[in-house]
N, C-alpha and C positions, 0 to 999 in steps of 0.2 A: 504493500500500500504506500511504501514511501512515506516520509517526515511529512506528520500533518503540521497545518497551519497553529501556530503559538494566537493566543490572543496576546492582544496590543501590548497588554503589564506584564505578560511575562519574561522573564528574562530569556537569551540565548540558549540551546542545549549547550549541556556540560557532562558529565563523568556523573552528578548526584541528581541530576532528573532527565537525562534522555532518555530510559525506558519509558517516560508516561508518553512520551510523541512520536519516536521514531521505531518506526515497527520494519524498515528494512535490513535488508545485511550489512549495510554499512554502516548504520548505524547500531547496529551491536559487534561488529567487529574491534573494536575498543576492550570487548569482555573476552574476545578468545582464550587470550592465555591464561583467564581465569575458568573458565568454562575447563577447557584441560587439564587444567589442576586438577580440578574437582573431579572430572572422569577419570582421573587415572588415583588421586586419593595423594595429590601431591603437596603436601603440606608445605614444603620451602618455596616452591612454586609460587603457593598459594596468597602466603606471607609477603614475597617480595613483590607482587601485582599491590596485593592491599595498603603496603607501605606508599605505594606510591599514592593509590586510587581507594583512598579507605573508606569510601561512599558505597563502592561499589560491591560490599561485603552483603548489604538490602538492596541490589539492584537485581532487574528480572532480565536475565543474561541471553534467554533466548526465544525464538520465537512463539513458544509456548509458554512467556512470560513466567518461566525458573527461574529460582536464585540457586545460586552456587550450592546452598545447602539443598536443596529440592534434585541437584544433578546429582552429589556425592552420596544422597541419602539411597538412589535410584541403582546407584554401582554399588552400593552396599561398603564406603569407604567409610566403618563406622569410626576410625582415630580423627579421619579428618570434619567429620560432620563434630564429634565431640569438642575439638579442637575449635571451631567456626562457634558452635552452642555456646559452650564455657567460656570462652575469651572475649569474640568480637562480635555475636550479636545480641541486639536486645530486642525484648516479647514483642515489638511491633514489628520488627523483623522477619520475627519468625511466623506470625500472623497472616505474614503475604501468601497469599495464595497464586495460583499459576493459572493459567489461559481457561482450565477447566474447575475451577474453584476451590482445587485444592490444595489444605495448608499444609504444613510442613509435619505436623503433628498424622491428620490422616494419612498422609505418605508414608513415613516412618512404619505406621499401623501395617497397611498393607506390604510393606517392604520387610516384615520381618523384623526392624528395626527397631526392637523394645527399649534396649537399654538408650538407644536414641531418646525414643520420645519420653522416654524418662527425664532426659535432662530437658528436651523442649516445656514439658509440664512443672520442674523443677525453677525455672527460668520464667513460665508465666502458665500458673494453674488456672486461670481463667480458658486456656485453649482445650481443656477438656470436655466445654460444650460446643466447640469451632464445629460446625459442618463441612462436609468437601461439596464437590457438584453437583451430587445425589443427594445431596438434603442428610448426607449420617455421619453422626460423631465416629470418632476413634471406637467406642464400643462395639459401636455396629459392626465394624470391619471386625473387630475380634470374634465377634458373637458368629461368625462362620467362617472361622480357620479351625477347624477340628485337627490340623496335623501340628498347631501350635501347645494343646494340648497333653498331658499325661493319660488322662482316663479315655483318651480313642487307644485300643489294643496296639495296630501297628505301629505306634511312637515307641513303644515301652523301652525296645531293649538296643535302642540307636543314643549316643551317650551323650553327641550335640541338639539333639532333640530332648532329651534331658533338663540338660542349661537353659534352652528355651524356652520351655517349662515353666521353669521357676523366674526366669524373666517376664513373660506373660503374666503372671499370675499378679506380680507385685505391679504392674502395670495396668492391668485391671482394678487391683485393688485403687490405686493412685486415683486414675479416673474418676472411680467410683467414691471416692471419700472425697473428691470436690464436688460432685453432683447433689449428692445428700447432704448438702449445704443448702440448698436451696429449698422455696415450700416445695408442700405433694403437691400442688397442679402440674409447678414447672417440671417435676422430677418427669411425673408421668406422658407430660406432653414430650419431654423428650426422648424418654424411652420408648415409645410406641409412635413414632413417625421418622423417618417414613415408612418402617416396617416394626414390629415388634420385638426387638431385639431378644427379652426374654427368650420366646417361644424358638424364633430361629436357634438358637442354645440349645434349647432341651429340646429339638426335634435332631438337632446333629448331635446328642450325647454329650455336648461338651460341658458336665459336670460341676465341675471346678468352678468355673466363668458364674453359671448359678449359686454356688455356694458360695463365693466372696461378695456377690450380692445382696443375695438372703441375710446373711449373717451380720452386715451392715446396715439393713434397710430391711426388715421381717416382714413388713406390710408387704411385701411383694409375694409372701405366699399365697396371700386371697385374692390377689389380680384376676379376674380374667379377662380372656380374649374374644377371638371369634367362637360361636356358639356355647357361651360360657365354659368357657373350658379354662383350667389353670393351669399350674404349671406343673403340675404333678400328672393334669390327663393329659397333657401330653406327651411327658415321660415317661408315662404308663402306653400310649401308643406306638410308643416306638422301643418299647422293651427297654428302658433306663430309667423304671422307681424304685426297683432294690441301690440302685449308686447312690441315688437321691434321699433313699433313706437311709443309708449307711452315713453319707457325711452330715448330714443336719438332726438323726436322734430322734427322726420325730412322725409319730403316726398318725400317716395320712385320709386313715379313715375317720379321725374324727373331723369332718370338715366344713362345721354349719355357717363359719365366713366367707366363704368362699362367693363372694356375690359384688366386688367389687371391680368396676371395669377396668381395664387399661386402655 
C-alpha cells in the first residue's frame, strides 16, 4: 500500500512511529536486522540494533504488524524473548498485538511458550484477560492442548513433556488467580465467550486445567452449559469422572446446585 499520507501535525517518519504509516518494504527495511535476530534467537544481534534504534524494541517489524518478540516467540527462541520481556520491554509493549489481533501473551499460549508468558503476565497481569482475533484469552488456547497436559495417557512417559507439564499448570494457575479478581459477571462473561472454555477441558480430558480452577473458584462446579449440563456431565460423557473425582474428593451425586448458567 505504500506510506500513507501523515496529517498536517504530525511529525516526519522516524525509527519510533513509522510502523503506524508505512506499510511497504521499504519502509520496514530499517527492522531487518532486527527481524533476524529475532529469527535466529540472536541476542548480540539483537542488542546492538536496539543500542542504536531503542524505539524499535515496540515496533511492528513486519508486514503482519510483529514485534520482534511476536517473531522470537514464533521460533521458539525462549532466552531471547526472556531477554526482550525482563530487560527492554514494558506491559504496553507487550500488549501490541499483530495484523491479526494477537498479543504476545496468546502467542506464547499457542506456541508452547509457558515459561514465556509467565514473565509476559509477570510484567503486566492485567494481559490475562487480552483477547487475540478470535475473541479468546490465553485460557482458551490452553483449555484445548490436551498434549500440554499430564492426565492425556500418551504424555506420561516423554520426560520434556513432563516439564511442560508442570509449566502449564502454574501458568494456568497465574491466569486464573488474576481473573478471580474480578466480580462473577465478569468472571463468567469471560469464561464462556466465545466458547466455553470449561467444557472444551472436560470434553478433551484435560483434568488438571479443571482442577486449578475449581479449587480457586468452587462456584464453577454448579455452572452449566448447553442443555444444562455441568461439568461433571460432561466428564461423565466422555469417560473422565473417576479423574475428576479423584482430584477434587468430592461426590458428585449429591448435586441439587447445579442450576447455574454459564
Amino acid at each position: 500500500m505504500g506510506i500513507k499520507k501523515l496529517p498536517d501535525n504530525e511529525e516526519p517518519l522516524s525509527p519510533s512511529n513509522a510502523h503506524y504509516y508505512d506499510e511497504s518494504q521499504e519502509g520496514l527495511a530499517l527492522y531487518v536486522p532486527l527481524y533476524f535476530a529475532a529469527l535466529k534467537g540472536d541476542c548480540k544481534s539483537a542488542r546492538e540494533f536496539l543500542a542504536i534504534y531503542p524505539e524499535a524494541v515496540g515496533q511492528k517489524i513486519t508486514r503482519n504488524g510483529e514485534t520482534a518478540v511476536h517473531i522470537a516467540a514464533g521460533a521458539k527462541h525462549t532466552y531471547f524473548v526472556k531477554d526482550l520481556v525482563e530487560n527492554l520491554m514494558t506491559p504496553q509493549q507487550l500488549a501490541i498485538q499483530n495484523k491479526f489481533g494477537n498479543p504476545a501473551l496468546c502467542f506464547a499460549a499457542a506456541s508452547d511458550l509457558f515459561d514465556f508468558a509467565m514473565e509476559i503476565l509477570d510484567q503486566n497481569p492485567q494481559a490475562a484477560t487480552a483477547r487475540d482475533g478470535n475473541g479468546e484469552m490465553a485460557l482458551h488456547i490452553l483449555a484445548r492442548k490436551p498434549g500440554s497436559f499430564y492426565s492425556v495417557p500418551y504424555v506420561r512417559y516423554i520426560h520434556d513433556q513432563k516439564l511442560m507439564h508442570l509449566q502449564v499448570l502454574k501458568l494456568v494457575k497465574k491466569l486464573w488467580t488474576e481473573i478471580v479478581l474480578l466480580d462473577n459477571s465478569s468472571i463468567s462473561d469471560l469464561i464462556a465467550k466465545p466458547t466455553r472454555l470449561l467444557f472444551t477441558a472436560a470434553g478433551l480430558g484435560i483434568i488438571e486445567f479443571l482442577v486449578v480452577l475449581i479449587r480457586l473458584y468452587p462456584d464453577l462446579l454448579w455452572k452449566v452449559g448447553e442443555r444444562r449440563r455441568s461439568i461433571f456431565h460432561v466428564a461423565v460423557e466422555n469417560r473422565q469422572e473417576n479423574g475428576l473425582k479423584l482430584h477434587l474428593h468430592i461426590n458428585f451425586k449429591r448435586n441439587p446446585h447445579l442450576s447455574k448458567s454459564l
